[in-house]
mmJSON file of the N, C-alpha and C atoms, coordinates in Angstrom:
{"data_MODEL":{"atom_site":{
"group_PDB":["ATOM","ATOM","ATOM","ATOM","ATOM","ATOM","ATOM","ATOM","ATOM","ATOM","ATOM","ATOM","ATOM","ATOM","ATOM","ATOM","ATOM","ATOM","ATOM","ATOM","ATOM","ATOM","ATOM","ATOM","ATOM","ATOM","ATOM","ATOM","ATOM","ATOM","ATOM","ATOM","ATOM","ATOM","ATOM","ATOM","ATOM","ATOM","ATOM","ATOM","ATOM","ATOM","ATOM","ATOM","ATOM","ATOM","ATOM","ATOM","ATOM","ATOM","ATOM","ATOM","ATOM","ATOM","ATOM","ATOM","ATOM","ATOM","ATOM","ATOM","ATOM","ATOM","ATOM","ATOM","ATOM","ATOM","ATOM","ATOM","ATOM","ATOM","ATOM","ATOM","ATOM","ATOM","ATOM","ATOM","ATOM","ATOM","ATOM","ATOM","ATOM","ATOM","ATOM","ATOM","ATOM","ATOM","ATOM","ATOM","ATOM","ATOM","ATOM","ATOM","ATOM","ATOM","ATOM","ATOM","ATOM","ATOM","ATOM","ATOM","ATOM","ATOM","ATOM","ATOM","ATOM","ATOM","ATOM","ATOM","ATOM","ATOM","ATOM","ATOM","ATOM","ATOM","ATOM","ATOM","ATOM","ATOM","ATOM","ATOM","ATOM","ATOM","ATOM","ATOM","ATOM","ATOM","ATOM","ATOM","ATOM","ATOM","ATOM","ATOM","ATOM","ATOM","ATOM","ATOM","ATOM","ATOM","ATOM","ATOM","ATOM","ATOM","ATOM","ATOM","ATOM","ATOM","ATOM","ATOM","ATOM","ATOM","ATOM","ATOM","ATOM","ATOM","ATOM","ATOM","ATOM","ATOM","ATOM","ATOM","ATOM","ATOM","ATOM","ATOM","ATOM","ATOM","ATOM","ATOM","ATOM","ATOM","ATOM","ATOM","ATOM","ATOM","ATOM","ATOM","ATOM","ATOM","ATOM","ATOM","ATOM","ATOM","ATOM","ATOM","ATOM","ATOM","ATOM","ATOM","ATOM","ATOM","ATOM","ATOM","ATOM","ATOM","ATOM","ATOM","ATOM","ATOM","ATOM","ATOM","ATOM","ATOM","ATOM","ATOM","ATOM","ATOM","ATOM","ATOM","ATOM","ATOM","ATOM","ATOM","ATOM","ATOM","ATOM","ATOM","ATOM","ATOM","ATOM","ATOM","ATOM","ATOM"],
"id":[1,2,3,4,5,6,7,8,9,10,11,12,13,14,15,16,17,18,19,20,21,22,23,24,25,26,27,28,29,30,31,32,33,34,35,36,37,38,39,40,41,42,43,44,45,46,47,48,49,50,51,52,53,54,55,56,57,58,59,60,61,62,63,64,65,66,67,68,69,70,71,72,73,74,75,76,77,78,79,80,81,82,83,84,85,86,87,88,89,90,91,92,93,94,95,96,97,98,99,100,101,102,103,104,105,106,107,108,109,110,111,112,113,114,115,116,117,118,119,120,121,122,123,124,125,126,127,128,129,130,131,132,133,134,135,136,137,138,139,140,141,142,143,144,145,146,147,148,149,150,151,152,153,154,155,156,157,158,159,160,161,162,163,164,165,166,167,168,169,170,171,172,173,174,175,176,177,178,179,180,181,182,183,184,185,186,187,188,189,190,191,192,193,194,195,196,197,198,199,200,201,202,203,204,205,206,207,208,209,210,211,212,213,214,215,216,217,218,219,220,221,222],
"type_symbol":["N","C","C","N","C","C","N","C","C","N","C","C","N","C","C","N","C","C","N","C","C","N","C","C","N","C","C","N","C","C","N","C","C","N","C","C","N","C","C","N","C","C","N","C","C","N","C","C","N","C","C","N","C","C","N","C","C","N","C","C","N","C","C","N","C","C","N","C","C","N","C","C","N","C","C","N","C","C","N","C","C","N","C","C","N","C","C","N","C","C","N","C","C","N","C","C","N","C","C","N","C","C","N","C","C","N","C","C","N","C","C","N","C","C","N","C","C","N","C","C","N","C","C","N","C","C","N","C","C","N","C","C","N","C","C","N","C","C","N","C","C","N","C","C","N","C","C","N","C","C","N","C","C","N","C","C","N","C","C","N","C","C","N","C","C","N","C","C","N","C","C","N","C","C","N","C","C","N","C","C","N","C","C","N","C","C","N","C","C","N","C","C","N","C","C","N","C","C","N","C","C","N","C","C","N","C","C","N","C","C","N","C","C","N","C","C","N","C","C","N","C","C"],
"label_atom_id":["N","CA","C","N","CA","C","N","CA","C","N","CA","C","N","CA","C","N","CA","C","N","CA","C","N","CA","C","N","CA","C","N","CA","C","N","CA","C","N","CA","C","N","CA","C","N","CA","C","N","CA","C","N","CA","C","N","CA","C","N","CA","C","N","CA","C","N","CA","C","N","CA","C","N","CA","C","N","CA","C","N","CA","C","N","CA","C","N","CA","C","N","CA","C","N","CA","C","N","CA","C","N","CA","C","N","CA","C","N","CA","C","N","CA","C","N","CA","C","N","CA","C","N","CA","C","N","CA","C","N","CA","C","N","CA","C","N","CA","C","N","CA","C","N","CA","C","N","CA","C","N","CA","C","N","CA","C","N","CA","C","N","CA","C","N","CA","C","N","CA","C","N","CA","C","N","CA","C","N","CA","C","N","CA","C","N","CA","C","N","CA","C","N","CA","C","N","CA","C","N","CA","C","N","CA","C","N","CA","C","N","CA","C","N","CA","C","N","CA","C","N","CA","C","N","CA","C","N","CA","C","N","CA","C","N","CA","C","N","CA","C","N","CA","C","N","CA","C","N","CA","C","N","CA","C","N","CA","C"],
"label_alt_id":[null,null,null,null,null,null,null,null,null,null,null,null,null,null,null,null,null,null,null,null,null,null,null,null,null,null,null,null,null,null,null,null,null,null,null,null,null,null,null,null,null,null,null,null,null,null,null,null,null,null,null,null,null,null,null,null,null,null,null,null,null,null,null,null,null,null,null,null,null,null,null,null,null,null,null,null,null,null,null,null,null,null,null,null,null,null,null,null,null,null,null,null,null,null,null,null,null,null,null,null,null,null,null,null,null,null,null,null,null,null,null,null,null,null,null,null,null,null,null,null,null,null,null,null,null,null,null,null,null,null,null,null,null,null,null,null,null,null,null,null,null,null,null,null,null,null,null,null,null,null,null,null,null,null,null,null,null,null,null,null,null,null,null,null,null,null,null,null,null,null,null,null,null,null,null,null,null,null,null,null,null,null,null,null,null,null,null,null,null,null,null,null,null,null,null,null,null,null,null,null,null,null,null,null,null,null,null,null,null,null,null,null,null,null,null,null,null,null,null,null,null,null],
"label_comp_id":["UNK","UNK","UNK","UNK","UNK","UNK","UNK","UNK","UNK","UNK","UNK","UNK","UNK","UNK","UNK","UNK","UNK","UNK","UNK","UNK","UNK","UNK","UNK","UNK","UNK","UNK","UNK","UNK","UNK","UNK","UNK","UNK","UNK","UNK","UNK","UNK","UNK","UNK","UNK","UNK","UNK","UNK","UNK","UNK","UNK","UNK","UNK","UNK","UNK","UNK","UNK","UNK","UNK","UNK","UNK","UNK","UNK","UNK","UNK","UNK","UNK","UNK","UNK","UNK","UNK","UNK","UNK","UNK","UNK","UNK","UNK","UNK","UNK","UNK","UNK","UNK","UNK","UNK","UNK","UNK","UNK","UNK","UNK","UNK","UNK","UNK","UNK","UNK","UNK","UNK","UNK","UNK","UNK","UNK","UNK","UNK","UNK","UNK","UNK","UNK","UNK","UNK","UNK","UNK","UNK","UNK","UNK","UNK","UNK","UNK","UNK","UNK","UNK","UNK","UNK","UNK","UNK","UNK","UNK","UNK","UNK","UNK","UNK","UNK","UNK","UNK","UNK","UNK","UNK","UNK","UNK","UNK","UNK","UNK","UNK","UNK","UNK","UNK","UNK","UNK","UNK","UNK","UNK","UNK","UNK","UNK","UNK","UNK","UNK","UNK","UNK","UNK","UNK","UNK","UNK","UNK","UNK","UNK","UNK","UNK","UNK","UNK","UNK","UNK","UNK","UNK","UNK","UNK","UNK","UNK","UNK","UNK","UNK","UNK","UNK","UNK","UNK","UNK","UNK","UNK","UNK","UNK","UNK","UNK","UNK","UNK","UNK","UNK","UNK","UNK","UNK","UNK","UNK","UNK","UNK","UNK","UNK","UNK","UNK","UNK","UNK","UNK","UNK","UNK","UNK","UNK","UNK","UNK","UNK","UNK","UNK","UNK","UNK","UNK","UNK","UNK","UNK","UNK","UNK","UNK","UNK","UNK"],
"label_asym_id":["A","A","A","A","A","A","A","A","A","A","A","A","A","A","A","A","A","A","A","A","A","A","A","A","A","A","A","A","A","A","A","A","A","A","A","A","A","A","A","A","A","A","A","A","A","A","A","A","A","A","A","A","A","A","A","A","A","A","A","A","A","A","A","A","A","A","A","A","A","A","A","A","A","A","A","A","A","A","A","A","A","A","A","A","A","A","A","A","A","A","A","A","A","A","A","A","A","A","A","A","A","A","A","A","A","A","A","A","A","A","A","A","A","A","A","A","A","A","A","A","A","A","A","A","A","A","A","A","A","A","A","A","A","A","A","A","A","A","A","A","A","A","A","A","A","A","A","A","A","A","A","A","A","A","A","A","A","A","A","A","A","A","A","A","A","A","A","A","A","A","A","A","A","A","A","A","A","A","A","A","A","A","A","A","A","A","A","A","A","A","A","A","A","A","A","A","A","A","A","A","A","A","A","A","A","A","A","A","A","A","A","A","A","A","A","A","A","A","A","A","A","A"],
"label_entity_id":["1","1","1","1","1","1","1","1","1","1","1","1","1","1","1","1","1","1","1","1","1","1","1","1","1","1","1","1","1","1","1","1","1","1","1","1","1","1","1","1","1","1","1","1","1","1","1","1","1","1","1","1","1","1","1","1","1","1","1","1","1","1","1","1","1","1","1","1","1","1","1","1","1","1","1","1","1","1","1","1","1","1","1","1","1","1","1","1","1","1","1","1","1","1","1","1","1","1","1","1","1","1","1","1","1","1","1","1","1","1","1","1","1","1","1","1","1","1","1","1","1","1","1","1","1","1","1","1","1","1","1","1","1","1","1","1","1","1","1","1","1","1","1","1","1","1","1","1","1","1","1","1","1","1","1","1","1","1","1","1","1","1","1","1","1","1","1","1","1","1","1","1","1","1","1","1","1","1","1","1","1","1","1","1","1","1","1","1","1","1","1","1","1","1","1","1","1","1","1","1","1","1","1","1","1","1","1","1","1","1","1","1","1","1","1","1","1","1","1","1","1","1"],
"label_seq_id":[1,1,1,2,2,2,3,3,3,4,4,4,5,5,5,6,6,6,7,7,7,8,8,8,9,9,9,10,10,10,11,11,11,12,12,12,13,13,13,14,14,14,15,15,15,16,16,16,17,17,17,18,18,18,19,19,19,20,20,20,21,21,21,22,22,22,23,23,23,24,24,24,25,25,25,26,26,26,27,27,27,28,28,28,29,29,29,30,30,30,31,31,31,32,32,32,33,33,33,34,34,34,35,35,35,36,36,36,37,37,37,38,38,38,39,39,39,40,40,40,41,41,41,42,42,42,43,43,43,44,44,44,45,45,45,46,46,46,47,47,47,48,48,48,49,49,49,50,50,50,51,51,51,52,52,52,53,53,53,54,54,54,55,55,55,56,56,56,57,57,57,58,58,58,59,59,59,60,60,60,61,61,61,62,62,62,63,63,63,64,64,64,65,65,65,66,66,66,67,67,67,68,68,68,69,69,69,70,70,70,71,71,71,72,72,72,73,73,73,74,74,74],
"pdbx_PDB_ins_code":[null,null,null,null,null,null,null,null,null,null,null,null,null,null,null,null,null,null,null,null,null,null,null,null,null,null,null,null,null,null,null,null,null,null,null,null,null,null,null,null,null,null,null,null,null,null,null,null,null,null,null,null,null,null,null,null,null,null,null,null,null,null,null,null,null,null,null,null,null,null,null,null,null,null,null,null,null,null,null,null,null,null,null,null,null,null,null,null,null,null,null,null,null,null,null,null,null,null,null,null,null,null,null,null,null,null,null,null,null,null,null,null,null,null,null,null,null,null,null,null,null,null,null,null,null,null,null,null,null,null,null,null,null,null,null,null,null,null,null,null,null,null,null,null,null,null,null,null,null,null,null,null,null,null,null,null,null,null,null,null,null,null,null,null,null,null,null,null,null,null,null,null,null,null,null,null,null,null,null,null,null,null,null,null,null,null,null,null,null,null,null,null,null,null,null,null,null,null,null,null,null,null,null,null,null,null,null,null,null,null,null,null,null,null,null,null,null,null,null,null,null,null],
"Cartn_x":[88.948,88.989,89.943,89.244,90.469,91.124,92.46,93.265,92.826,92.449,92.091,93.433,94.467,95.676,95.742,96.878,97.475,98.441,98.948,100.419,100.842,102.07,102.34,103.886,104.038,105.19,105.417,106.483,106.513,107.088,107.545,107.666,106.62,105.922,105.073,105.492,106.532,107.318,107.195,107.788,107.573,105.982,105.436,103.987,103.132,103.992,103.119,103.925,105.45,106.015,105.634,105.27,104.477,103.553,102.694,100.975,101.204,102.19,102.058,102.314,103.618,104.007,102.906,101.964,100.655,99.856,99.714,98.738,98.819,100.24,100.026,99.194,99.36,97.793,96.753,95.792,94.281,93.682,94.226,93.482,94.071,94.751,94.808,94.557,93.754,93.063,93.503,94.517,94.805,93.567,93.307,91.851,92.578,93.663,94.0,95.463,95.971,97.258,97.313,98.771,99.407,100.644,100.984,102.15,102.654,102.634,102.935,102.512,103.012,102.602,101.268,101.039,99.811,98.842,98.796,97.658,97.727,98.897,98.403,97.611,97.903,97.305,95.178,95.168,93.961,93.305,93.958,93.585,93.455,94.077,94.081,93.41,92.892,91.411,90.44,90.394,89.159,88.404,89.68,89.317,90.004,90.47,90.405,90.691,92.332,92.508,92.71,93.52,93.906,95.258,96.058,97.295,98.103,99.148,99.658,100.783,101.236,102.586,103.35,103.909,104.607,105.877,106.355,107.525,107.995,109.33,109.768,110.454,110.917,111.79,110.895,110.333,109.651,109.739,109.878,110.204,109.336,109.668,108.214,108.348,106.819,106.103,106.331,107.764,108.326,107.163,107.535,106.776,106.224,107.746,107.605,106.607,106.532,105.657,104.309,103.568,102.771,102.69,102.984,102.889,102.447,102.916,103.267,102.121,101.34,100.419,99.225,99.177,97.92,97.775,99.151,98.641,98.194,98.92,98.068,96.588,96.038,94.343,93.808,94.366,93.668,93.529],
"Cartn_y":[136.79,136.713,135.602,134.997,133.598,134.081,133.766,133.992,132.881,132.902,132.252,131.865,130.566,130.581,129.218,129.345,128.678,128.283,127.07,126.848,125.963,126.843,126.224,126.003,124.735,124.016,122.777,122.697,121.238,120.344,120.314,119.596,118.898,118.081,117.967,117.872,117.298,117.841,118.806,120.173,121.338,121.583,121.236,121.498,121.817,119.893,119.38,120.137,120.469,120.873,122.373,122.941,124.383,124.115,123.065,123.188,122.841,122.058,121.433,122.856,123.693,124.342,125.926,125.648,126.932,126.252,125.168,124.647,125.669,126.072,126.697,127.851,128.193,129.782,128.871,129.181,129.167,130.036,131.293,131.874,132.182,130.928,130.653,129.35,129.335,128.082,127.527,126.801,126.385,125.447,126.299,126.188,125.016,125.495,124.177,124.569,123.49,123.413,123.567,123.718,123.005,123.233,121.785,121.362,121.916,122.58,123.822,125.04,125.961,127.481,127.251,126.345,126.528,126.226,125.145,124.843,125.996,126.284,127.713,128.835,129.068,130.353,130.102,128.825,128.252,128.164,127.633,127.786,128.91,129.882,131.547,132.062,131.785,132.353,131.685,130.8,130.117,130.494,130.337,130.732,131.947,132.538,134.223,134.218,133.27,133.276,134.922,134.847,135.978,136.421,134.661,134.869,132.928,133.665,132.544,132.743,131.265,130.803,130.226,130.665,130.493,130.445,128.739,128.628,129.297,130.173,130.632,129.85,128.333,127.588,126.369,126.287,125.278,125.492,123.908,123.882,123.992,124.553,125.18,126.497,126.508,127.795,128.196,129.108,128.909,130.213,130.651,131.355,132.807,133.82,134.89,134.661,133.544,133.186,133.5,132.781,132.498,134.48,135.024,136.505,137.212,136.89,137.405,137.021,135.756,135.047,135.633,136.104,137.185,138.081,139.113,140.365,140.636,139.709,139.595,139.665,139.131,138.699,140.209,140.369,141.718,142.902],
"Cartn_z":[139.668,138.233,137.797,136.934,136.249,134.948,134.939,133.693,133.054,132.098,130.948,130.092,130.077,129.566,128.726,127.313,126.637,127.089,126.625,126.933,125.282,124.77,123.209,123.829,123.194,123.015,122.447,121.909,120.684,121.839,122.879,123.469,124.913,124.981,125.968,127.32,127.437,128.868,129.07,128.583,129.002,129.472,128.038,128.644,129.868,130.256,131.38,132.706,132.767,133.49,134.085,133.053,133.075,133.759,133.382,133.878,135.431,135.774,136.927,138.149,137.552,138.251,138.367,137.716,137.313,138.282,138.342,139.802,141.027,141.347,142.622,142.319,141.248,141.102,140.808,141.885,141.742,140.289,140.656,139.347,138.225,137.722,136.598,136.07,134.542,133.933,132.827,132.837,131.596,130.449,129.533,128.604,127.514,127.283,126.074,126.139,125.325,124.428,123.286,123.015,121.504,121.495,120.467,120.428,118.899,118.318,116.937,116.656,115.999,115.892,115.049,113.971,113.153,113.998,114.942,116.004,116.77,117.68,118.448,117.668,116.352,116.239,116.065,115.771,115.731,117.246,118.203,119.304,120.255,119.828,120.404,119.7,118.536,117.797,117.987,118.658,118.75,120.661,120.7,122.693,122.705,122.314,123.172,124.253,124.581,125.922,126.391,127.354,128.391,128.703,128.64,128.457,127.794,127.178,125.966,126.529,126.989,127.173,125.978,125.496,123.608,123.555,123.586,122.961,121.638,122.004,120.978,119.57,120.365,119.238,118.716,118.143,117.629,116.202,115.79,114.402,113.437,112.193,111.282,111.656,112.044,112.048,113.592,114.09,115.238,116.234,117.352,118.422,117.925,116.938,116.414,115.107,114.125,113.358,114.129,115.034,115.826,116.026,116.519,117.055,115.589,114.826,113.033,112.781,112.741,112.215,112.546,113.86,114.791,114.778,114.23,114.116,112.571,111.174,110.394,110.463,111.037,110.845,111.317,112.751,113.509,112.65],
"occupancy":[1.0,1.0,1.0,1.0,1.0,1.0,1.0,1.0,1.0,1.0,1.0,1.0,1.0,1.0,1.0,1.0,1.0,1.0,1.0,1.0,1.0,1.0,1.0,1.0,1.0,1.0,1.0,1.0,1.0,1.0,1.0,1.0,1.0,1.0,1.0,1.0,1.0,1.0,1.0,1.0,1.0,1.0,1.0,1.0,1.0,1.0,1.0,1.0,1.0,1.0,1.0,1.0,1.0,1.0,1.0,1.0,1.0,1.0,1.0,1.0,1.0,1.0,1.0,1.0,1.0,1.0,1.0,1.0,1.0,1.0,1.0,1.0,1.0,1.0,1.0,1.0,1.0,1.0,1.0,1.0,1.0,1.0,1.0,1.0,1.0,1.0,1.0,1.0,1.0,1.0,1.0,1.0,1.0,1.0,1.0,1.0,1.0,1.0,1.0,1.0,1.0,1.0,1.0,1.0,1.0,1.0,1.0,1.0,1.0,1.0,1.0,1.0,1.0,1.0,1.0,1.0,1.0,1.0,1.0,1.0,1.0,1.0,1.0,1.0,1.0,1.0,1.0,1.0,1.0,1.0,1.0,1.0,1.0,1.0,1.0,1.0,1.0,1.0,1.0,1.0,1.0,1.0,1.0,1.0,1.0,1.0,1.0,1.0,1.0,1.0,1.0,1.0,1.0,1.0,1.0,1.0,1.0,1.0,1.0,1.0,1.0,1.0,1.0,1.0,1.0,1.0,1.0,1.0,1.0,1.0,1.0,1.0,1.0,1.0,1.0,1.0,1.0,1.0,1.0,1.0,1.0,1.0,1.0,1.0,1.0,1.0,1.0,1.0,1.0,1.0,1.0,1.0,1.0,1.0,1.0,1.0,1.0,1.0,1.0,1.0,1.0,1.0,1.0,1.0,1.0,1.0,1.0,1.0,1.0,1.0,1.0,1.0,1.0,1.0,1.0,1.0,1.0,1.0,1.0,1.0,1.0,1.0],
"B_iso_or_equiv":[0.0,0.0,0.0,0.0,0.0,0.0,0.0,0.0,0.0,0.0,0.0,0.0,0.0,0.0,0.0,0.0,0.0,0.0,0.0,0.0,0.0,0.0,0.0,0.0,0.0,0.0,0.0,0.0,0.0,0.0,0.0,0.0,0.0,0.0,0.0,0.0,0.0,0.0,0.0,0.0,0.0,0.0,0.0,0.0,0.0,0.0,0.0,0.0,0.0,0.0,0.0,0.0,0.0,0.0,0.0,0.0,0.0,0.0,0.0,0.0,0.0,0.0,0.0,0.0,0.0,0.0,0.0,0.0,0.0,0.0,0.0,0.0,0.0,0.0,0.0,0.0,0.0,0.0,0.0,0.0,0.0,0.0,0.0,0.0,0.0,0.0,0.0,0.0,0.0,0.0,0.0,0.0,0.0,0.0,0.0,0.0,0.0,0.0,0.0,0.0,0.0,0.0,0.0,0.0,0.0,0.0,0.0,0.0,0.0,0.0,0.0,0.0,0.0,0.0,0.0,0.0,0.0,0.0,0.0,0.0,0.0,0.0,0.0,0.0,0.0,0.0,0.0,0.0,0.0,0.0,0.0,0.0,0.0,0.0,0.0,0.0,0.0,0.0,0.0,0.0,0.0,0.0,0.0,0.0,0.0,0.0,0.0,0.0,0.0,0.0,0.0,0.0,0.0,0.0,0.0,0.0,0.0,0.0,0.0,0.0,0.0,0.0,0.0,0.0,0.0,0.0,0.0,0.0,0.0,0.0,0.0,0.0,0.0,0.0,0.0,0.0,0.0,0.0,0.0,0.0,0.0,0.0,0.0,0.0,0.0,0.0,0.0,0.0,0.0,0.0,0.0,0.0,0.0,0.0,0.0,0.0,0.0,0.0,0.0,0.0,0.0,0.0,0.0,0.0,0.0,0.0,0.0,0.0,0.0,0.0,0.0,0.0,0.0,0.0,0.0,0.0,0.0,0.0,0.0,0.0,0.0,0.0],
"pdbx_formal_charge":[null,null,null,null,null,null,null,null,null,null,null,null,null,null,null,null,null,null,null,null,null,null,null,null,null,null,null,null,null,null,null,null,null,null,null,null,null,null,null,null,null,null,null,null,null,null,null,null,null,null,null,null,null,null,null,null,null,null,null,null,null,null,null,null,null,null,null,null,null,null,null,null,null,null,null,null,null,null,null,null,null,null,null,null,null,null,null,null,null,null,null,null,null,null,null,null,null,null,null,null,null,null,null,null,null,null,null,null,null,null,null,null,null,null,null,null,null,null,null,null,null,null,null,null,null,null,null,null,null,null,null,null,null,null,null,null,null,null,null,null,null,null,null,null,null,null,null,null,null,null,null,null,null,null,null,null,null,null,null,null,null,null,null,null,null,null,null,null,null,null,null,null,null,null,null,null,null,null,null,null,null,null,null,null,null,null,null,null,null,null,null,null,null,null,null,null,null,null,null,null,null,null,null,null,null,null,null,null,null,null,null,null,null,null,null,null,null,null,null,null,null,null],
"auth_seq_id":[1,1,1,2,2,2,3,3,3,4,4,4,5,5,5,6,6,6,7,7,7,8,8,8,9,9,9,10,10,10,11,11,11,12,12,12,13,13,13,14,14,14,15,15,15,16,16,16,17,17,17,18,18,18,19,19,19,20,20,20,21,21,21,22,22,22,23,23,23,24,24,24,25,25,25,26,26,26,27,27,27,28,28,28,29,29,29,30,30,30,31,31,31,32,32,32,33,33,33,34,34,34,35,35,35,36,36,36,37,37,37,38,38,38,39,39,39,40,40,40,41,41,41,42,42,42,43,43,43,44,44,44,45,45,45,46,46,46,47,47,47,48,48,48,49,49,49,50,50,50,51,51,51,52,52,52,53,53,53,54,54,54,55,55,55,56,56,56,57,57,57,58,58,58,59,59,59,60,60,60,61,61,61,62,62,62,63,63,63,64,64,64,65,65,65,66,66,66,67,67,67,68,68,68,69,69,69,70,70,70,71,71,71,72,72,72,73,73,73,74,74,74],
"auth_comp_id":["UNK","UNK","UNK","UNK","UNK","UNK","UNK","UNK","UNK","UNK","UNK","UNK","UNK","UNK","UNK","UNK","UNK","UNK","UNK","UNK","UNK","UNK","UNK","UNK","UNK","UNK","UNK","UNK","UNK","UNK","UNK","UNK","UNK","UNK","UNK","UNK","UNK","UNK","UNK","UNK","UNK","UNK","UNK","UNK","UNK","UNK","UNK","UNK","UNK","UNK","UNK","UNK","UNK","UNK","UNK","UNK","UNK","UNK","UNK","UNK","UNK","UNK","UNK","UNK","UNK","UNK","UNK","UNK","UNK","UNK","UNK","UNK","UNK","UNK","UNK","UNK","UNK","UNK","UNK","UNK","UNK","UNK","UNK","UNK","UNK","UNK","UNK","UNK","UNK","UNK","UNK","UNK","UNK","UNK","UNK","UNK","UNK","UNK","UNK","UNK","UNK","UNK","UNK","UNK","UNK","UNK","UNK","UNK","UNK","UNK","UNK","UNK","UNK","UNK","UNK","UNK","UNK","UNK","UNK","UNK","UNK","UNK","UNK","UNK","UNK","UNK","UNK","UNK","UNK","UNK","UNK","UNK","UNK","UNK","UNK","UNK","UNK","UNK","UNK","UNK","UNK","UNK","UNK","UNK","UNK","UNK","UNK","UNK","UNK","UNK","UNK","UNK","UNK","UNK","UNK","UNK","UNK","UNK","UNK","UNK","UNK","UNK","UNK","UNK","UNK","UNK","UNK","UNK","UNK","UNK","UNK","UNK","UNK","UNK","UNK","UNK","UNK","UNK","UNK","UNK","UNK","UNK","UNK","UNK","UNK","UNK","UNK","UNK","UNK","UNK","UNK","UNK","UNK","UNK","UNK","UNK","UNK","UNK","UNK","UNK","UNK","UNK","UNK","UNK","UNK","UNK","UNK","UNK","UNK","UNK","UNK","UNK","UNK","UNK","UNK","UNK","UNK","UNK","UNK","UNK","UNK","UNK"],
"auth_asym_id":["A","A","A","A","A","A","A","A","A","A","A","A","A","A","A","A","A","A","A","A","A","A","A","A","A","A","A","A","A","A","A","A","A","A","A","A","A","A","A","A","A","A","A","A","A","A","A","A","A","A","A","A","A","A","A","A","A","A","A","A","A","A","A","A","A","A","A","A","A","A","A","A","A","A","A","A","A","A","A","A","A","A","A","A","A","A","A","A","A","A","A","A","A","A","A","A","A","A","A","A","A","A","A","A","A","A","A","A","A","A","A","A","A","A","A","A","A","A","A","A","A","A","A","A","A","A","A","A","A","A","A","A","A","A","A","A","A","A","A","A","A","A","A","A","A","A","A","A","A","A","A","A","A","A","A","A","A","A","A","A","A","A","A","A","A","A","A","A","A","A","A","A","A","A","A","A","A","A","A","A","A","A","A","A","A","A","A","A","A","A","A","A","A","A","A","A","A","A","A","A","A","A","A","A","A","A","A","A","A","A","A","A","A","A","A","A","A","A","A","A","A","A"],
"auth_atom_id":["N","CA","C","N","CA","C","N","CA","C","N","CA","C","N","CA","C","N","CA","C","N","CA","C","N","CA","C","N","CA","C","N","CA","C","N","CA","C","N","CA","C","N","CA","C","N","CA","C","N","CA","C","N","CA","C","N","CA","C","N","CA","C","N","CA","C","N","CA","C","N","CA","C","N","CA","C","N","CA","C","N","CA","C","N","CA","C","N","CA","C","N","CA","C","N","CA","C","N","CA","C","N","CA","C","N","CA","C","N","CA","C","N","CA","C","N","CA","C","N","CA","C","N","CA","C","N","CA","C","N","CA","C","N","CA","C","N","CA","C","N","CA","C","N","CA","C","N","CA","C","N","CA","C","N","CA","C","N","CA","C","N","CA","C","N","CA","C","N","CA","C","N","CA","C","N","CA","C","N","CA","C","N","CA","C","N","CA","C","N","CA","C","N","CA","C","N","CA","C","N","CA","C","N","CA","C","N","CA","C","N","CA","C","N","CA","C","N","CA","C","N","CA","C","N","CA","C","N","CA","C","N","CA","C","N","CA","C","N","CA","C","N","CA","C","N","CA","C","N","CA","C","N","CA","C","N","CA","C"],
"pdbx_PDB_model_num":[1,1,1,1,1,1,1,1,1,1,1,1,1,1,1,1,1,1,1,1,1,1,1,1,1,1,1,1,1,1,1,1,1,1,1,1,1,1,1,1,1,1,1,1,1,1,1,1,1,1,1,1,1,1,1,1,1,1,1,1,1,1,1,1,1,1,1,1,1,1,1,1,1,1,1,1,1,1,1,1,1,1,1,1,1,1,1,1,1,1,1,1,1,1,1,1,1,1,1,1,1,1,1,1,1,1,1,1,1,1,1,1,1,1,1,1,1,1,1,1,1,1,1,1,1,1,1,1,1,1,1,1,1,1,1,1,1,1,1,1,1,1,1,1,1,1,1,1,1,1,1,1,1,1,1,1,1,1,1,1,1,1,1,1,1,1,1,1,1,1,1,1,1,1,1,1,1,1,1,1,1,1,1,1,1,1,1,1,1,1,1,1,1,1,1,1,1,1,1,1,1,1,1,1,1,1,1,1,1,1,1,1,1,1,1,1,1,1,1,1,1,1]
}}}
């Protein structure tokens, strides 16, 4: 079975640092990014990942926004 995964962070280093170090699992798929809480919550409604890697400090609309923003809709 493949984990179906996000990775949110305003910084793309992290990003890429995450993704690189998720290589060693086979069964997991990183489906997309984003680099802000308003794009993550768009991208976790649109793909229905499995699991969301979510920076908590991002500026704006920060990680707990993003959590806040999803259980609104549900």
């Amino acid at each position: 079975m493949t984990i179906r995964t996000i990775i949110v962070d305003d910084e793309s280093l992290a990003i890429q640092g995450l993704a690189l170090r998720l290589e060693a699992y086979p069964d997991i798929e990183i489906i997309d990014t984003a680099q802000n809480g308003r794009e993550a919550i768009r991208k976790i409604k649109t793909h229905k990942p499995d699991l969301v890697f979510l920076d908590i400090q991002m500026p704006g609309f920060d990680g707990f926004s993003v959590v806040q923003g999803l259980m609104d809709v549900e």
